[in-house]
Legacy VTK file of the C-alpha trace (Angstrom):
# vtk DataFile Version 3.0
C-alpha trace
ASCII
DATASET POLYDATA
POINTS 449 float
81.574 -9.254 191.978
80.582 -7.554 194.970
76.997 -6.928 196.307
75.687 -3.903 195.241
75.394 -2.371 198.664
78.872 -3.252 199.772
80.442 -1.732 196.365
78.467 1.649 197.567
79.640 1.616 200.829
83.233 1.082 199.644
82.864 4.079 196.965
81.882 5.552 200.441
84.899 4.604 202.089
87.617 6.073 199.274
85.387 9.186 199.699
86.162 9.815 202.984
89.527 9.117 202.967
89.711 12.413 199.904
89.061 15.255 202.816
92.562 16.561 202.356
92.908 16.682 198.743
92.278 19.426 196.597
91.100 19.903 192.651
88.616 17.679 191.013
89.009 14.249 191.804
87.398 11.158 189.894
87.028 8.056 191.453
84.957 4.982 190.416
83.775 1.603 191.645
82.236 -1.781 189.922
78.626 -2.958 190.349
77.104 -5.680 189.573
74.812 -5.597 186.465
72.184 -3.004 187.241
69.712 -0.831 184.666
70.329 2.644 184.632
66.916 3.882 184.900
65.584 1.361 187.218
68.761 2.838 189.325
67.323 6.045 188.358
64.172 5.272 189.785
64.998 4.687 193.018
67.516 7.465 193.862
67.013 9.879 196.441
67.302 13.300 194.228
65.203 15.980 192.493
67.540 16.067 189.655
68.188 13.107 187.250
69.786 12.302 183.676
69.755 9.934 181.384
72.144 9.204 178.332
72.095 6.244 176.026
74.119 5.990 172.913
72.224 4.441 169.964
74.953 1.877 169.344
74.006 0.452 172.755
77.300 0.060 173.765
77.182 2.688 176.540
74.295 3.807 178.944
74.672 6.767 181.621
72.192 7.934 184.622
73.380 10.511 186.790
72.696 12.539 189.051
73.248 15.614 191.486
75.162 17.889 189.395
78.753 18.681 190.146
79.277 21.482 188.136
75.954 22.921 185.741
76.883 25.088 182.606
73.377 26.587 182.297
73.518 28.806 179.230
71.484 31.917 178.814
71.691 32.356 175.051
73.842 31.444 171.928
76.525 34.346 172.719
77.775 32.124 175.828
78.168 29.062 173.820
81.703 29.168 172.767
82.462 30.108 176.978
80.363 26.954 178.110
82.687 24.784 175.710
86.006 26.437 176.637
84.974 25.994 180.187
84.088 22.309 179.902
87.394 21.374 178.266
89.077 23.237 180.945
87.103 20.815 183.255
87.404 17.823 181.453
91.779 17.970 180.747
91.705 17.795 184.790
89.668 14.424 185.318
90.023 12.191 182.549
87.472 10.049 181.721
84.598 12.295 182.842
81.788 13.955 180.920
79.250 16.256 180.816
75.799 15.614 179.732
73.366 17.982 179.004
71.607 20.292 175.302
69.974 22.568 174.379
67.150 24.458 172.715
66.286 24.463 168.597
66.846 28.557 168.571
67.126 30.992 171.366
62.787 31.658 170.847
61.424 29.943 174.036
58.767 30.434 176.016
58.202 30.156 180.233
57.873 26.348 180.193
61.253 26.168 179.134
62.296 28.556 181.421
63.708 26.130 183.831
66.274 24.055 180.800
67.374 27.926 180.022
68.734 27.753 176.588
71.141 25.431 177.476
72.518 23.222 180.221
76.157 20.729 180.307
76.343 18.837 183.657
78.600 17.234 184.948
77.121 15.121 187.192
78.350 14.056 191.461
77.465 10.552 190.625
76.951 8.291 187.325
75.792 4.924 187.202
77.736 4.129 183.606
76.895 1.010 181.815
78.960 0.271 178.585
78.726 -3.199 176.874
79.006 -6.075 180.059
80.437 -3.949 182.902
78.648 -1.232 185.195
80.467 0.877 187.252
79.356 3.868 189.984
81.778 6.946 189.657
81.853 9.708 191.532
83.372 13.767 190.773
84.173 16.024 193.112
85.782 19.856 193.057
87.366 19.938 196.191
88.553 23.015 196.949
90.773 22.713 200.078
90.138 22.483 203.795
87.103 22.604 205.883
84.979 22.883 202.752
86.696 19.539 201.027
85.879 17.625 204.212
82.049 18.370 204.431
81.737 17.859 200.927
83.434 14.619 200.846
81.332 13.442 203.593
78.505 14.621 202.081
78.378 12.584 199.075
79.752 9.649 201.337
76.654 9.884 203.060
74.671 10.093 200.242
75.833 6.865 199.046
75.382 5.102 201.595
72.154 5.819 201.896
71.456 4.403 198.598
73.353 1.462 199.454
70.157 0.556 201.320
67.874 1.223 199.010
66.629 -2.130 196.643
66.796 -1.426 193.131
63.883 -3.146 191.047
63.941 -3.731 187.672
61.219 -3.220 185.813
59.321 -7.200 185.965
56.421 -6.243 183.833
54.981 -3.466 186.030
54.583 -0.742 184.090
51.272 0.305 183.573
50.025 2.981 181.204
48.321 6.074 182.471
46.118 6.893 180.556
44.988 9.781 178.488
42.350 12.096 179.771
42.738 14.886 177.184
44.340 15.761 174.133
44.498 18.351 171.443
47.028 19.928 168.781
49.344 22.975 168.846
48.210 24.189 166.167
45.694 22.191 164.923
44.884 20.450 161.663
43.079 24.028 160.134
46.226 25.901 161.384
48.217 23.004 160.203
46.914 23.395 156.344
48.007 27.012 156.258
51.523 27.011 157.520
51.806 24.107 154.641
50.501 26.227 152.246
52.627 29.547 153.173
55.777 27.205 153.190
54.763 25.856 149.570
54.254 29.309 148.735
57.834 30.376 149.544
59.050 27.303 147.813
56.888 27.932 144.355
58.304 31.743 144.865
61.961 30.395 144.442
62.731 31.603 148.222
62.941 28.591 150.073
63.724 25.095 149.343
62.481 23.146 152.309
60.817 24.486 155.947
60.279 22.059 158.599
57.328 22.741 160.813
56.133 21.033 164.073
53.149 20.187 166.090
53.193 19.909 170.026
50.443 17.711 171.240
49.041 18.899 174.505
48.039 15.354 176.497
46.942 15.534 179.678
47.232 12.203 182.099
44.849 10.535 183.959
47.596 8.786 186.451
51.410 9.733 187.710
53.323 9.181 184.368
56.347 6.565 186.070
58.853 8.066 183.523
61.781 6.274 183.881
59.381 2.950 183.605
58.133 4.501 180.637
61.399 5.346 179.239
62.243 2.034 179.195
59.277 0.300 177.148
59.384 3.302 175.039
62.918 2.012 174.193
62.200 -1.753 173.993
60.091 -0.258 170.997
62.490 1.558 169.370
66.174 0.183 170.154
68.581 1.596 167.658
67.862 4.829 168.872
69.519 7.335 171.640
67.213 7.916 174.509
68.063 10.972 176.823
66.630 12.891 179.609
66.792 15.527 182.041
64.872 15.939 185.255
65.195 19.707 186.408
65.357 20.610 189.968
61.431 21.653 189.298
60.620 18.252 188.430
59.787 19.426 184.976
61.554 16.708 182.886
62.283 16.742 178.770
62.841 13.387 177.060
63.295 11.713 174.223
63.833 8.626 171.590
65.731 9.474 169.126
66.631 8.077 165.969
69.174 10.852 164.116
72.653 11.592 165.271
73.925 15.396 164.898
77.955 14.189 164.962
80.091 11.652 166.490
83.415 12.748 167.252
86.699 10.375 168.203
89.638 11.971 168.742
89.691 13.457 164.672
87.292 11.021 163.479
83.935 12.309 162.769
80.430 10.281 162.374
77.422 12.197 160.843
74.340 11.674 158.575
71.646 12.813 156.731
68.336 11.282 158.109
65.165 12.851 156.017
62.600 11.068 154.015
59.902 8.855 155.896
56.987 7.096 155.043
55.238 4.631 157.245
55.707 0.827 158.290
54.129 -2.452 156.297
51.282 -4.495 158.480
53.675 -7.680 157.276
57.083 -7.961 155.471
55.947 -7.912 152.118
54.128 -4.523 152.628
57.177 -3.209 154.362
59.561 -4.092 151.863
56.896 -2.717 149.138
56.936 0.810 151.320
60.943 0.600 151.550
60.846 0.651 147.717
58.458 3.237 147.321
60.302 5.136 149.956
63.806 4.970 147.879
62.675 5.591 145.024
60.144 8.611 145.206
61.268 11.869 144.278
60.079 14.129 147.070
61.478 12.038 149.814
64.632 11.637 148.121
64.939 15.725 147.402
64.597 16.180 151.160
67.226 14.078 151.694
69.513 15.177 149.342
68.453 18.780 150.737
70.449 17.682 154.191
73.449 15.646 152.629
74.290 18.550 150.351
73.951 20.615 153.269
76.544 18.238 155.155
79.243 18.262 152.650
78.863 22.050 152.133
79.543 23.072 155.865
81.917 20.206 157.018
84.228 21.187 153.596
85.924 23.569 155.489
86.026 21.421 159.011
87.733 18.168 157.434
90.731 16.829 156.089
88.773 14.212 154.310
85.435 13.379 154.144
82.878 10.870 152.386
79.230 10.023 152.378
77.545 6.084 151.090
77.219 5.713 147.530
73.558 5.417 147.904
71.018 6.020 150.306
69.602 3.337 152.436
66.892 3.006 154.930
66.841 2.735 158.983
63.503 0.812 160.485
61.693 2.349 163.739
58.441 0.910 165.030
55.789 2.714 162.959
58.303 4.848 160.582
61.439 4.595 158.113
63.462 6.916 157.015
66.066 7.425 154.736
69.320 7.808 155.501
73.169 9.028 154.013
76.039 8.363 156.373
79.347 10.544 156.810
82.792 9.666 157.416
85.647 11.910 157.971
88.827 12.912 159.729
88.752 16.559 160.785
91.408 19.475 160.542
93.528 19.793 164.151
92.302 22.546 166.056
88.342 21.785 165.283
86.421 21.388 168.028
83.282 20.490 169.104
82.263 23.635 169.603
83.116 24.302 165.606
81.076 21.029 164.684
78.321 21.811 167.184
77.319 25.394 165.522
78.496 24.216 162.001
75.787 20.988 162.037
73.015 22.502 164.021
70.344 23.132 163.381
70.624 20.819 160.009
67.748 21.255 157.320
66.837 18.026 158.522
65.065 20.061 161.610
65.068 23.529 160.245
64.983 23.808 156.772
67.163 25.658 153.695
68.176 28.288 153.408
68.068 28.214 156.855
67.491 31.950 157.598
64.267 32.198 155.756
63.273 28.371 156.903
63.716 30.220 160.268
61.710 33.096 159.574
58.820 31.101 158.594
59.147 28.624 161.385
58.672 31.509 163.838
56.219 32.931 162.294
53.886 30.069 161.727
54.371 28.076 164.398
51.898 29.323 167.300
53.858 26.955 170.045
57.537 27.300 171.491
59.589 24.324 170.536
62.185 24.356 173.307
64.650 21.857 173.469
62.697 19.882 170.843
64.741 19.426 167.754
67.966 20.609 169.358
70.694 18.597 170.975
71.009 16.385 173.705
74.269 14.499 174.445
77.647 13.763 175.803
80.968 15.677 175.562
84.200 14.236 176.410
87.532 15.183 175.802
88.317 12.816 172.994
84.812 11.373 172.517
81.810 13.179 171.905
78.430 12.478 170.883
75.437 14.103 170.378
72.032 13.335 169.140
68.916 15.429 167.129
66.608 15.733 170.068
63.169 14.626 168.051
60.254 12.032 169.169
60.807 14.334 172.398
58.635 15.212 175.190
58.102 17.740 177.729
56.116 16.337 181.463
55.054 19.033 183.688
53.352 17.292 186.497
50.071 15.489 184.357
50.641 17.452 181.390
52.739 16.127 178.996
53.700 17.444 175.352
55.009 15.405 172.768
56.589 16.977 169.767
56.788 15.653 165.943
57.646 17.435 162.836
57.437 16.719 158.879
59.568 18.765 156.111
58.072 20.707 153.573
59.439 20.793 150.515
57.710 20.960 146.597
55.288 18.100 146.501
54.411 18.014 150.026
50.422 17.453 150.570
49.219 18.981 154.043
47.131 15.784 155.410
49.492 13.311 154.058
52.250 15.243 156.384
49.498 15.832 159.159
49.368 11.808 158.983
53.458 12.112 159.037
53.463 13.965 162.657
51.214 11.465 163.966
53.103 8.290 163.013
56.295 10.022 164.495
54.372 9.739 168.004
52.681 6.691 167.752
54.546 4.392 169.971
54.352 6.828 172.713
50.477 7.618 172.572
50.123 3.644 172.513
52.310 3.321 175.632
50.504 6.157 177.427
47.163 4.881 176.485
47.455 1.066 176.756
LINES 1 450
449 0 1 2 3 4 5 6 7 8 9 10 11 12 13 14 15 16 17 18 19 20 21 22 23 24 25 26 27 28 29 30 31 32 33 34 35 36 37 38 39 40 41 42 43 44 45 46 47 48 49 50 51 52 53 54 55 56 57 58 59 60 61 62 63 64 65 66 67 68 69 70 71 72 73 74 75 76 77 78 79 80 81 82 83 84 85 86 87 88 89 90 91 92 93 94 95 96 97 98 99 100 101 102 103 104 105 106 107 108 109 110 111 112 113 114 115 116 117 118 119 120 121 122 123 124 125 126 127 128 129 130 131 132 133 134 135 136 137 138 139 140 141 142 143 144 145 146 147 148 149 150 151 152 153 154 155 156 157 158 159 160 161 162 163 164 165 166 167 168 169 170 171 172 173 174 175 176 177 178 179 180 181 182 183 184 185 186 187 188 189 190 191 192 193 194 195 196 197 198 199 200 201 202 203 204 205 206 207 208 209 210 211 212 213 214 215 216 217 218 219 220 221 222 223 224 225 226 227 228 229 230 231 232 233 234 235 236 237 238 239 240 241 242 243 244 245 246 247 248 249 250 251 252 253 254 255 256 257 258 259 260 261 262 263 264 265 266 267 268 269 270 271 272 273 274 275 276 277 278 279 280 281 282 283 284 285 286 287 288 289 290 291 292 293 294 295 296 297 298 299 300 301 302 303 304 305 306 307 308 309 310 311 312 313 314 315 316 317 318 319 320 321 322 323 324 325 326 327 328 329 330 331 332 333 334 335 336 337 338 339 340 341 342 343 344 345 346 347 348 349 350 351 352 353 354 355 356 357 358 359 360 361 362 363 364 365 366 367 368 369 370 371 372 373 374 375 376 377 378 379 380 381 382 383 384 385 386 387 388 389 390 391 392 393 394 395 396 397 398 399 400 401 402 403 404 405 406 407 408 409 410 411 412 413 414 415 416 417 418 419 420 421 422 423 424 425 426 427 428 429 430 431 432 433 434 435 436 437 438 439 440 441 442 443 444 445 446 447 448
């Protein structure tokens, strides 16, 4: 394998001999064995993003987008997805990375993620299973125009070529918390409970989620992609995304629940919904995976989601099935409980079709969704955002995309972390105030030390 610097400069060298072509063109090059976000770290660019699978078979950090679908509301959905596949059928092997928001409500923070953004990055650093490779995608359309920007990103490269890319040896250091308080707060908290248990008691609703957004702000430089990593180490069988706007502003996240996994015509999903917290020692934790199973609320909010599932993907599939019982998946402080999907779907479903079928699940909303919805809005006194959309990657026969929970918006020193907890009959507010707090644990302790 060749040295990392010479592989760039040869990626360089193909580059520049492109000036005369015209279309998109893909072109890629092996590396040696480098992390993705320590790569990330050291790149010269405003705008970054990260994509790992939760299988951890595949890793992606790119950056300097190519071509950015930024959407301005749900009506332009079904255009952004038509376009990409457009994109896509002329450079296999590409993708575009990118989400978007829980509903079209945001707020000014957001405004720089819009509702929605697919991007399909200049240059990825792609990392799947032993072999890393640097690609590069270009839309060049003829002429004067394809020769500066073939040049251009030759240049670019080899000016990362000299830059030394450190993993991370231990360095990381928390930065501390200086403040923190709760959107809403624990008062506010006990009455949105309440109003949700009301609607449930009233036969109207049989499950709202509602969040939290804690408002932290840092003592020190947050070193994100640093902290992406340990935040990871943590939590493994999870995805982990981000995206770095052009602002700086950059929304992140460790997630545990997959929306859909799509193959060709096979199709992955799940219902995830149920938690309760982690044992000090085994025996506790296998006690608390019992309890978990076998309690009644828990297992009504999951069964809330898988019924939910089968209901919606009846009309998508050719055949689909779900386990015969529920199991349990393990994160650092939490479990949760878990049905998985299998299915072929009907030719002529897209992703597009799955996409606005699946989200937003009762998992993250609630059912029936439109009055969930109402409430959510209504009670909750912060904007959500991108938290407990989608973040993932589309390709033209493999897509995948993640819930986008234990998520995070940095601004600067501020820095908001999101959890939420599902109410259904049964639910107790300070038990599920406890909830929101275990689901951010093991990023306070990494912020804090």
């Amino acid at each position: 394998m060749l040295p990392y610097d010479e592989s760039m400069r040869i990626l360089a060298d193909k580059l520049r001999q492109c000036q005369t072509r015209q279309g998109w063109y893909r072109m890629e090059q092996p590396l040696p064995a480098v992390a993705p976000l320590a790569w990330l770290h050291g790149v010269d660019t405003s705008c970054r993003l990260y994509w790992t699978e939760r299988s951890g078979n595949r890793s992606v950090a790119s950056v300097c987008p190519e071509l950015d679908l930024t959407l301005a509301g749900p009506e332009s959905l079904g255009e952004t997805f038509a376009r990409s596949r457009e994109v896509l059928q002329a450079i296999p092997g590409a993708h575009f990375y990118g989400g978007m928001a829980f509903t079209d409500q945001m707020s000014a923070q957001w405004r720089a993620f819009g509702y929605g953004r697919f991007i399909l990055p200049r240059f990825e650093l792609i990392q799947q299973r032993a072999e890393t490779v640097i690609a590069c995608n270009l839309y060049l359309p003829g002429g004067e125009e394809s020769r500066n920007k073939c040049l251009e990103a030759a240049g670019w490269l080899e000016r990362q070529a000299t830059r030394i890319v450190v993993q991370d040896a231990g360095g990381y250091r928390a930065p501390g918390i200086a403040d923190r308080y709760s959107v809403p707060d624990q008062q506010q908290w006990r009455h949105g409970v309440e109003q949700v248990l009301a609607a449930v008691a009233g036969q109207t609703l049989h499950k709202a989620v509602l969040s939290r957004e804690v408002r932290l702000k840092l003592e020190h430089p947050l070193h994100l992609w640093d902290f992406l990593q340990r935040w990871h180490s943590e939590n493994p069988r999870s995805y982990q995304f981000a995206l770095q706007v052009e602002s700086g502003d950059c929304f992140f996240g460790t997630s545990p629940e997959r929306l859909f996994r799509r193959q060709s015509r096979l199709l992955w999903t799940e219902a995830l919904a149920g938690t309760m917290t982690r044992g000090m020692d085994a025996s506790e934790d296998q006690a608390f995976e019992h309890r978990l199973i076998n309690d009644d609320k828990n297992r009504h909010e999951n069964a809330l989601v898988l019924a939910h599932i089968r209901d919606v993907l009846a009309g998508l599939c050719d055949s689909l099935e779900s386990d015969r019982e529920v199991s349990v998946i393990k994160l650092r402080h939490i479990q949760h409980l878990i049905h998985r999907f299998r299915g072929v779907i009907r030719p002529g479903v897209t992703d597009y079709d799955l996409l606005t079928t699946l989200h937003p699940t009762p998992a993250v909303g609630g059912s029936p969704w439109h009055e969930a919805r109402r409430l959510i809005h209504t009670l909750e006194p912060h904007s959500r955002g991108w938290y407990s959309g989608v973040f993932g990657s589309l390709g033209l026969n493999d897509t995948e995309f993640a819930v986008a929970i234990r998520s995070g918006l940095l601004r600067g020193r501020k820095l908001s972390l999101y959890s939420g907890a599902g109410i259904v009959a049964g639910s107790e507010p300070d038990t599920e105030w406890q909830e929101l707090d275990n689901k951010i644990n093991t990023a306070l302790a990494l912020l804090d030390g």
